[in-house]
PQR file of N, CA, C, O and H, with PARSE charges and radii, in Angstrom:
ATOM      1  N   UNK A   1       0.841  -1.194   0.000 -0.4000 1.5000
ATOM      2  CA  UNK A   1       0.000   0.000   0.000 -0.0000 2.0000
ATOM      3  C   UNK A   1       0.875   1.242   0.000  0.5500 1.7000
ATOM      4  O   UNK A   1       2.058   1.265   0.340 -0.5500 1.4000
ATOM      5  N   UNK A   2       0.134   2.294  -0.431 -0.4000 1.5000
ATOM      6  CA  UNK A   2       1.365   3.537  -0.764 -0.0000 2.0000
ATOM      7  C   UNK A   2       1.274   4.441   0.841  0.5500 1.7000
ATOM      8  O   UNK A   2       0.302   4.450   1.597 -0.5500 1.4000
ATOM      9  H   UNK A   2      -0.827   2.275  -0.707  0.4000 1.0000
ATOM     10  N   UNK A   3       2.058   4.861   0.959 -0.4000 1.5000
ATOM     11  CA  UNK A   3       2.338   5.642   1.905 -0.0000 2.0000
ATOM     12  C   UNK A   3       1.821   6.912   2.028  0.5500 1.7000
ATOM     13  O   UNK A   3       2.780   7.593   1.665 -0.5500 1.4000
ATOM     14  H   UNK A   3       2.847   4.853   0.345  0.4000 1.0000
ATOM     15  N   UNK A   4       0.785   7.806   2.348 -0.4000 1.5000
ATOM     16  CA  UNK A   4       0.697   9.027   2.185 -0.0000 2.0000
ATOM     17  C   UNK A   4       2.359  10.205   2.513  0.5500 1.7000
ATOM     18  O   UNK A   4       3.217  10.130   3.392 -0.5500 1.4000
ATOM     19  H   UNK A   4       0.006   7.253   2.643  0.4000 1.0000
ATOM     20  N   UNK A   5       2.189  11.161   1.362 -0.4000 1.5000
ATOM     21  CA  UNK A   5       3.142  12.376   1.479 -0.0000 2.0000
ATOM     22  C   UNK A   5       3.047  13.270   2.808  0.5500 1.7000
ATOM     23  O   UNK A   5       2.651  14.366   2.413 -0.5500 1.4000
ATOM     24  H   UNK A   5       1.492  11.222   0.648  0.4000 1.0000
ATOM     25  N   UNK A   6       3.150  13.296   3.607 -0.4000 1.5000
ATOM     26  CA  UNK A   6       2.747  14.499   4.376 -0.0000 2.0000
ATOM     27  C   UNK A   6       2.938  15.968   4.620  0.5500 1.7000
ATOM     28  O   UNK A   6       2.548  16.768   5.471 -0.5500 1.4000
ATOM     29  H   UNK A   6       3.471  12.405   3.928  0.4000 1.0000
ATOM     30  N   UNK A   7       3.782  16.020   3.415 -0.4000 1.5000
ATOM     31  CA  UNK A   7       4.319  17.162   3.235 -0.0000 2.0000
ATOM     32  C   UNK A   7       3.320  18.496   2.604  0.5500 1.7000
ATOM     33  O   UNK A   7       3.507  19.690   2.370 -0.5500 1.4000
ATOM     34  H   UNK A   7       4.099  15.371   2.724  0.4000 1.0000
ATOM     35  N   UNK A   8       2.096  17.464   2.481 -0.4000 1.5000
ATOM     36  CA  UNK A   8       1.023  18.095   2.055 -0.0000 2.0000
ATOM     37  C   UNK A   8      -0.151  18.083   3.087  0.5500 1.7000
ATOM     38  O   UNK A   8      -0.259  17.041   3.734 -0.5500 1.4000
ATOM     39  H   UNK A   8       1.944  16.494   2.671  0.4000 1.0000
ATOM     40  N   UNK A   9      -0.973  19.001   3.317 -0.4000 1.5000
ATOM     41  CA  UNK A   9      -2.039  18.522   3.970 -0.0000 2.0000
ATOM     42  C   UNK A   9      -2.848  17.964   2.944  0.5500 1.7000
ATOM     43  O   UNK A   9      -2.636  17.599   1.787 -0.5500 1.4000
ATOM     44  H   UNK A   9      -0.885  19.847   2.791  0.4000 1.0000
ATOM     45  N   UNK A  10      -4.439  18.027   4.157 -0.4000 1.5000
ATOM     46  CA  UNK A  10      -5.107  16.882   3.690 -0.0000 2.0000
ATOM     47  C   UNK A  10      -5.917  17.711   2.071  0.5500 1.7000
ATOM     48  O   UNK A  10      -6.409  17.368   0.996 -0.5500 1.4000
ATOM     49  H   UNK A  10      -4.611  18.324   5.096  0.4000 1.0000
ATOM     50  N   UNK A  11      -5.726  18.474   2.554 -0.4000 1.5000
ATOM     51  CA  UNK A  11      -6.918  19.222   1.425 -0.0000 2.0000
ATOM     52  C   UNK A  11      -5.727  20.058   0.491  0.5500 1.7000
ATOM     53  O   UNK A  11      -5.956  20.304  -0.693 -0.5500 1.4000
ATOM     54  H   UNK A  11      -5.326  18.754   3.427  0.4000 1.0000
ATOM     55  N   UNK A  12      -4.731  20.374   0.999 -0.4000 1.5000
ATOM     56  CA  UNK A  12      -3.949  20.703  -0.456 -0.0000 2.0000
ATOM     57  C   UNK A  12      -3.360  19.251  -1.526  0.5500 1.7000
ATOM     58  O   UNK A  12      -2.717  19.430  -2.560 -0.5500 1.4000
ATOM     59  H   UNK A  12      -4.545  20.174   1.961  0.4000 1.0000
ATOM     60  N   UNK A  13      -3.762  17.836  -0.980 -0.4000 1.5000
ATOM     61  CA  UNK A  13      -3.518  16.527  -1.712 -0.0000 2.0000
ATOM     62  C   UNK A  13      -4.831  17.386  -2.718  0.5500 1.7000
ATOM     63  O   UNK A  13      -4.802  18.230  -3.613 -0.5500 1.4000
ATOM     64  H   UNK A  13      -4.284  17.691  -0.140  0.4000 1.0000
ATOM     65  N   UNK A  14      -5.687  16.789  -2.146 -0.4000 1.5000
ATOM     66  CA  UNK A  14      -7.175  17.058  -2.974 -0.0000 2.0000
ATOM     67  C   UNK A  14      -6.801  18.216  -3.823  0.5500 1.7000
ATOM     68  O   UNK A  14      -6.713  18.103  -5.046 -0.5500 1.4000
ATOM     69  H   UNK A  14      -5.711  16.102  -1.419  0.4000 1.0000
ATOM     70  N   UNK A  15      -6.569  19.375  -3.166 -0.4000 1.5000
ATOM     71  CA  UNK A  15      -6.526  20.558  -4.259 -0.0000 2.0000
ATOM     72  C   UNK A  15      -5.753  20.086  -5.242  0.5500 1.7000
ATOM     73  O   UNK A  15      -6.382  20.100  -6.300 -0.5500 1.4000
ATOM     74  H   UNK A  15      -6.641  19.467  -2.173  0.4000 1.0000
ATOM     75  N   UNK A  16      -4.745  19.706  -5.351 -0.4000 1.5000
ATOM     76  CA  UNK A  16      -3.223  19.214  -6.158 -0.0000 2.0000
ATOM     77  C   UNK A  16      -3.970  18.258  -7.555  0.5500 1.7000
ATOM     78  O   UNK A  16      -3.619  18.450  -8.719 -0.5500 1.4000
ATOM     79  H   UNK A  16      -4.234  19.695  -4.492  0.4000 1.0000
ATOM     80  N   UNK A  17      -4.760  17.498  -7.255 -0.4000 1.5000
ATOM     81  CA  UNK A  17      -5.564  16.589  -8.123 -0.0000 2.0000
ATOM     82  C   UNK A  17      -6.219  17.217  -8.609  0.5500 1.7000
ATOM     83  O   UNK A  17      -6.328  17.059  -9.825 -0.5500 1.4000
ATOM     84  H   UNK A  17      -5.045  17.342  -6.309  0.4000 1.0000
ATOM     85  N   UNK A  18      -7.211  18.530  -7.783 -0.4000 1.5000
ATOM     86  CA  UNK A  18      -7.967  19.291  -8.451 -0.0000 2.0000
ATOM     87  C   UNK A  18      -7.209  19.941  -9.757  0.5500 1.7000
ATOM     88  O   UNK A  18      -7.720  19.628 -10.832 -0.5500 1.4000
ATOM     89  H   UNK A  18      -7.122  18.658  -6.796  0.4000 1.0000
ATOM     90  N   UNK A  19      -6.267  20.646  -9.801 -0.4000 1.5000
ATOM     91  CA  UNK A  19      -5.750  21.273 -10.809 -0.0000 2.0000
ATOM     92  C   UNK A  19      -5.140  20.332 -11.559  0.5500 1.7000
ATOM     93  O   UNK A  19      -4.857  20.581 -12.731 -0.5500 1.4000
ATOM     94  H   UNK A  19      -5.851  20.899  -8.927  0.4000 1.0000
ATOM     95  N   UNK A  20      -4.933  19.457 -11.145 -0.4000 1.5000
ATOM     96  CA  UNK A  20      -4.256  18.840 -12.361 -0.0000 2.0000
ATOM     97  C   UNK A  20      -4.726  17.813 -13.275  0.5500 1.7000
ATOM     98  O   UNK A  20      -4.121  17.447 -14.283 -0.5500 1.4000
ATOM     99  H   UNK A  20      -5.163  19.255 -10.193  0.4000 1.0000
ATOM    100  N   UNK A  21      -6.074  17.280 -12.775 -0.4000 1.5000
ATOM    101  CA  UNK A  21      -7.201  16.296 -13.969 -0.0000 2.0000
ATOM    102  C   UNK A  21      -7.439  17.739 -14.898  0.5500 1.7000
ATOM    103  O   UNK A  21      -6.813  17.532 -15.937 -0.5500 1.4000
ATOM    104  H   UNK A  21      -6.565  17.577 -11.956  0.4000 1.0000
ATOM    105  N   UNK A  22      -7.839  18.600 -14.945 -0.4000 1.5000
ATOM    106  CA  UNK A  22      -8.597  19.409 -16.131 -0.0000 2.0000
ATOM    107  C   UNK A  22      -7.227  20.111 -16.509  0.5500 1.7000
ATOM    108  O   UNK A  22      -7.347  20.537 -17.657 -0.5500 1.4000
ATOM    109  H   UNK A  22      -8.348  18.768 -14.101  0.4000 1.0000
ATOM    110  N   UNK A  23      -6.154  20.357 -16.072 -0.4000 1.5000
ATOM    111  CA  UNK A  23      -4.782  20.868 -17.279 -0.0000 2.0000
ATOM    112  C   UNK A  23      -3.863  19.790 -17.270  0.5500 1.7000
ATOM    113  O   UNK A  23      -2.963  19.992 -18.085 -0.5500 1.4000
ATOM    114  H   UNK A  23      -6.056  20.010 -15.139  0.4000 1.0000
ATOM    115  N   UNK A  24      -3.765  18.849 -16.729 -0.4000 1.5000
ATOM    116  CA  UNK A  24      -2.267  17.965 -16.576 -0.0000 2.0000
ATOM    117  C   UNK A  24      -1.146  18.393 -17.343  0.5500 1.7000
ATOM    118  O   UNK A  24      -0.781  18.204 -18.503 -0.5500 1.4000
ATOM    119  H   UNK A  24      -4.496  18.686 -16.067  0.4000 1.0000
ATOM    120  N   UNK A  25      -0.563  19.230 -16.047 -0.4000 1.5000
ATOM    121  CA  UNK A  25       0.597  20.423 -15.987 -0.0000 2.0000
ATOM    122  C   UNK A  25       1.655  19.050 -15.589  0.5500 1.7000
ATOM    123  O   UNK A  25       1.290  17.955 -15.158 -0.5500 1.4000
ATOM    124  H   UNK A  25      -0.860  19.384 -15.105  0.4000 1.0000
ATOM    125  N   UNK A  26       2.948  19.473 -15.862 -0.4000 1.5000
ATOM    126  CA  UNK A  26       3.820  18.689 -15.819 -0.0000 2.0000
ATOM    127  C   UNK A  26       4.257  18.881 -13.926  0.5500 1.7000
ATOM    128  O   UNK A  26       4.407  19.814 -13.137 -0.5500 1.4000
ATOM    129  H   UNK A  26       3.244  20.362 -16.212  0.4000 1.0000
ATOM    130  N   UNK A  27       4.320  17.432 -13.897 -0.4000 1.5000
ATOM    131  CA  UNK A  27       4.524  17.521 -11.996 -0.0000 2.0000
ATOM    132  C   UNK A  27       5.578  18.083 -11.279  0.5500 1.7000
ATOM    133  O   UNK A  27       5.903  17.825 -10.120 -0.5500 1.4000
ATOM    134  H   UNK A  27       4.198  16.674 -14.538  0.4000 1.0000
ATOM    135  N   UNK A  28       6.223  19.080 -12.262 -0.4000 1.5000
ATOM    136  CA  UNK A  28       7.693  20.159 -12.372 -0.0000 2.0000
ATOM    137  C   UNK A  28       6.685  21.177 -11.615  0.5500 1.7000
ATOM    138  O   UNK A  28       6.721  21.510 -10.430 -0.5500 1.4000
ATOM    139  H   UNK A  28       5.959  19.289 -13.204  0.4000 1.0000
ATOM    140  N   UNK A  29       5.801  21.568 -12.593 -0.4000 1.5000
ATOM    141  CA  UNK A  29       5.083  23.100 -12.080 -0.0000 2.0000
ATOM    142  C   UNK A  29       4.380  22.720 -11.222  0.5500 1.7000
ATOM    143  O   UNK A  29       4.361  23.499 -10.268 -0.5500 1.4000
ATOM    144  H   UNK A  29       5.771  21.297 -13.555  0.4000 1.0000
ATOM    145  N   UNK A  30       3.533  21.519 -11.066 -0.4000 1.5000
ATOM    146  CA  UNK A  30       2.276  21.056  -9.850 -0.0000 2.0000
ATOM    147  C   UNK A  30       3.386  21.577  -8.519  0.5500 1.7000
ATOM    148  O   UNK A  30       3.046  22.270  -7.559 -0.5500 1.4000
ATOM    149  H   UNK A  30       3.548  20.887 -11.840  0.4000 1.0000
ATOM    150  N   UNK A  31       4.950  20.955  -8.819 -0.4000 1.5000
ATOM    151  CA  UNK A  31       5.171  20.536  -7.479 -0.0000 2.0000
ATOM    152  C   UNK A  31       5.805  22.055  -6.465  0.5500 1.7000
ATOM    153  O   UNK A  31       6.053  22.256  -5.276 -0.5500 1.4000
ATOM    154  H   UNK A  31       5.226  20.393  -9.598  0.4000 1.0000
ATOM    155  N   UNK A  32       5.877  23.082  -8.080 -0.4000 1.5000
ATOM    156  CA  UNK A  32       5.986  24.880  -7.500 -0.0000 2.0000
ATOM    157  C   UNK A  32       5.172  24.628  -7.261  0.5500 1.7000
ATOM    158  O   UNK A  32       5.191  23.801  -6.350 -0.5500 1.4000
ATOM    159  H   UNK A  32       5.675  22.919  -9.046  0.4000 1.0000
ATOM    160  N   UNK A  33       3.920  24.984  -7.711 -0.4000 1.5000
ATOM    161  CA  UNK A  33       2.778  25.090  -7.365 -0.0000 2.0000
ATOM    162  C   UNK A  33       2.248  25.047  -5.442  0.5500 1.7000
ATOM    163  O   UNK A  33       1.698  25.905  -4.752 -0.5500 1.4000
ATOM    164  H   UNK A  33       3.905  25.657  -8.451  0.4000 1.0000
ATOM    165  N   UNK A  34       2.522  24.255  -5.259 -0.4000 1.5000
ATOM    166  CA  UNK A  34       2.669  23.766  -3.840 -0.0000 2.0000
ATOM    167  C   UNK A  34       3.971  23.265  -2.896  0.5500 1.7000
ATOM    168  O   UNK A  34       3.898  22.599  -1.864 -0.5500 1.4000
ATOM    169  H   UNK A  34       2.969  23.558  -5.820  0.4000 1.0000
ATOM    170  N   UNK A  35       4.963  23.689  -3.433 -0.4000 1.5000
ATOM    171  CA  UNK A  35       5.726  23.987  -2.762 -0.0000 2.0000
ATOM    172  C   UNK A  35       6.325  22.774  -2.345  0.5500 1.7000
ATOM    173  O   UNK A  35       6.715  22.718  -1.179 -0.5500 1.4000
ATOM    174  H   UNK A  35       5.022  24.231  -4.272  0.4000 1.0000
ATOM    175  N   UNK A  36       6.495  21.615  -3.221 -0.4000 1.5000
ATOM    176  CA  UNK A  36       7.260  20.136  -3.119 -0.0000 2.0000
ATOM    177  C   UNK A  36       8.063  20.069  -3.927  0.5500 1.7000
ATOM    178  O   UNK A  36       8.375  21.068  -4.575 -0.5500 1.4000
ATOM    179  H   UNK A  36       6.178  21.661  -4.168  0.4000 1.0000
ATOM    180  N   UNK A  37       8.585  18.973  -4.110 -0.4000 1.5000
ATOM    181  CA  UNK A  37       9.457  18.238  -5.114 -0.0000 2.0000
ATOM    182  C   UNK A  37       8.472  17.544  -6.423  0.5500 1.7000
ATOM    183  O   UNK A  37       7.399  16.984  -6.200 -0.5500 1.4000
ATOM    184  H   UNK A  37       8.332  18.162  -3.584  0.4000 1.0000
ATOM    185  N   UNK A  38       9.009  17.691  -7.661 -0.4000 1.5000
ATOM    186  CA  UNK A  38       7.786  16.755  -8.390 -0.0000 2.0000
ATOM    187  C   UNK A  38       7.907  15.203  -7.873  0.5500 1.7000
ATOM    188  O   UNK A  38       6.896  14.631  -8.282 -0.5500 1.4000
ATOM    189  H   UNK A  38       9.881  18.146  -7.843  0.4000 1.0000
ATOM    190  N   UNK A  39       8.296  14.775  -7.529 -0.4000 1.5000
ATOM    191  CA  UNK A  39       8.384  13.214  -7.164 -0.0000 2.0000
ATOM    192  C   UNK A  39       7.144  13.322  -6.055  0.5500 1.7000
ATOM    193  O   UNK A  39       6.088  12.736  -6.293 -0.5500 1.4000
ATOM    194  H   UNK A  39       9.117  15.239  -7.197  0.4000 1.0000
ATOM    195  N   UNK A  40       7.319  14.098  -4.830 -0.4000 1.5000
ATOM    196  CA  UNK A  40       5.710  14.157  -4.071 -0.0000 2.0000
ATOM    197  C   UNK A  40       5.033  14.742  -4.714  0.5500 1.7000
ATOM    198  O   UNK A  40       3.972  14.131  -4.843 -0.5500 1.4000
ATOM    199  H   UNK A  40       8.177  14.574  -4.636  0.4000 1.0000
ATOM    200  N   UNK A  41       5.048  15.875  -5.358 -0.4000 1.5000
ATOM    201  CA  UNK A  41       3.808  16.079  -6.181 -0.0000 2.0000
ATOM    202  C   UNK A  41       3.433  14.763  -7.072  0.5500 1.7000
ATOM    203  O   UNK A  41       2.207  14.709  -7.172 -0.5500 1.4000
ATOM    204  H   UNK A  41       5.910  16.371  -5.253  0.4000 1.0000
ATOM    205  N   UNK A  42       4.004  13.797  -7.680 -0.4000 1.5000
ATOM    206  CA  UNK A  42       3.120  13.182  -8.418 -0.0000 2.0000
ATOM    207  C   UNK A  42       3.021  11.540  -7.177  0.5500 1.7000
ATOM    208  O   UNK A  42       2.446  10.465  -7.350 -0.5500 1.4000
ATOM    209  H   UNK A  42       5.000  13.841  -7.599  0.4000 1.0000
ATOM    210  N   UNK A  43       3.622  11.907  -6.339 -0.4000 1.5000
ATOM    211  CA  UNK A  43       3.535  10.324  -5.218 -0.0000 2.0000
ATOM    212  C   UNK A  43       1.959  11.327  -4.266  0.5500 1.7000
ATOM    213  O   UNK A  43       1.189  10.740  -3.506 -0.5500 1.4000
ATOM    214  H   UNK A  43       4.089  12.780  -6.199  0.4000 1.0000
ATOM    215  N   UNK A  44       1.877  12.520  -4.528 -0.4000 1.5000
ATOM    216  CA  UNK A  44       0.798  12.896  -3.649 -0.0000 2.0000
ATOM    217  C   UNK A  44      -0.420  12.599  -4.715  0.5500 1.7000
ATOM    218  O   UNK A  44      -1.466  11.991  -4.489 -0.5500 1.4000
ATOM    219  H   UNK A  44       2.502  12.997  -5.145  0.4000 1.0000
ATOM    220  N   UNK A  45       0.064  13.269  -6.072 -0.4000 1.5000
ATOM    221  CA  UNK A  45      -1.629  12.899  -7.044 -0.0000 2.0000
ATOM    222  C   UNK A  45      -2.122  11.238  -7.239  0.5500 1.7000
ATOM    223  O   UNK A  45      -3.275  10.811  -7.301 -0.5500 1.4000
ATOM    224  H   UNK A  45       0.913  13.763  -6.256  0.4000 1.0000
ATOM    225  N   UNK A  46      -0.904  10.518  -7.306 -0.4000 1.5000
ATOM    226  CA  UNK A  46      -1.368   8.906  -6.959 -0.0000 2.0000
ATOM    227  C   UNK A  46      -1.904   8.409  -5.669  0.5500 1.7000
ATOM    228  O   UNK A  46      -2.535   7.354  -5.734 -0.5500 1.4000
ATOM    229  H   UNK A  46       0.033  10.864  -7.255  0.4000 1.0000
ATOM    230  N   UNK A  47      -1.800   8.847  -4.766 -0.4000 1.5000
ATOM    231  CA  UNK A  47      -2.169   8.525  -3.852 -0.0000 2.0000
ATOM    232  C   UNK A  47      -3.396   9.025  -3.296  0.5500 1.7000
ATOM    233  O   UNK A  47      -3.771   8.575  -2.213 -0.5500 1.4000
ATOM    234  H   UNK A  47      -1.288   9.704  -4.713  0.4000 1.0000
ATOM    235  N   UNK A  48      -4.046   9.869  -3.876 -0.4000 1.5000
ATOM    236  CA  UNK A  48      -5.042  11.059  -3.878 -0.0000 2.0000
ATOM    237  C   UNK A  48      -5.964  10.505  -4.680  0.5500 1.7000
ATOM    238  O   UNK A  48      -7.116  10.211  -4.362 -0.5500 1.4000
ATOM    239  H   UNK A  48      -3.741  10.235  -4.756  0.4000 1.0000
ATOM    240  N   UNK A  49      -5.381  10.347  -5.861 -0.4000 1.5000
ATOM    241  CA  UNK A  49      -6.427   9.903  -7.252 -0.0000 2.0000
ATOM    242  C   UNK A  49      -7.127   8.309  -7.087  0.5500 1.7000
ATOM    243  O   UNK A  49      -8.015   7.691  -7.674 -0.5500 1.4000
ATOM    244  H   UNK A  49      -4.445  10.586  -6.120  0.4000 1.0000
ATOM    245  N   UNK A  50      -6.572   8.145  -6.409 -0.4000 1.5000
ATOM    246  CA  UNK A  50      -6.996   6.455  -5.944 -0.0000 2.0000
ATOM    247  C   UNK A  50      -8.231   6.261  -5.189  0.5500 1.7000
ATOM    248  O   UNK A  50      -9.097   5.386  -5.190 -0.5500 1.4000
ATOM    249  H   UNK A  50      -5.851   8.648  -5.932  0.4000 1.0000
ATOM    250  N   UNK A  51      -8.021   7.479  -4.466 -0.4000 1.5000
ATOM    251  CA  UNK A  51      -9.040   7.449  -3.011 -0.0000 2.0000
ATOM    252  C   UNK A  51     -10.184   8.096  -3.720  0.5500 1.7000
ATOM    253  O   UNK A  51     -11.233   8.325  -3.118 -0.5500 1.4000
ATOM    254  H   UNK A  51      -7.317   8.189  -4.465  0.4000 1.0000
TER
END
């Protein structure tokens, strides 16, 4: 089972998915965007998108 990121809260995971199903921005800018690495930005949208 995947591990949640915690580097995110609970509702900026959700937000993070939010923006990125209707533009799928490369997980470079998601992870400015919010202030991660793209590797948690896209280990946070998998883990998000599942649920």
């Amino acid at each position: 089972m995947f591990t949640y990121c915690y580097d995110l809260s609970q509702k900026e995971g959700v937000c993070l998915c939010l923006v990125y199903l209707p533009q799928k921005p490369i997980f470079e800018i998601l992870g400015l965007l919010f202030d991660v690495s793209k590797t948690k930005a896209n280990d946070a949208f998998n883990y998000w998108v599942e649920i």
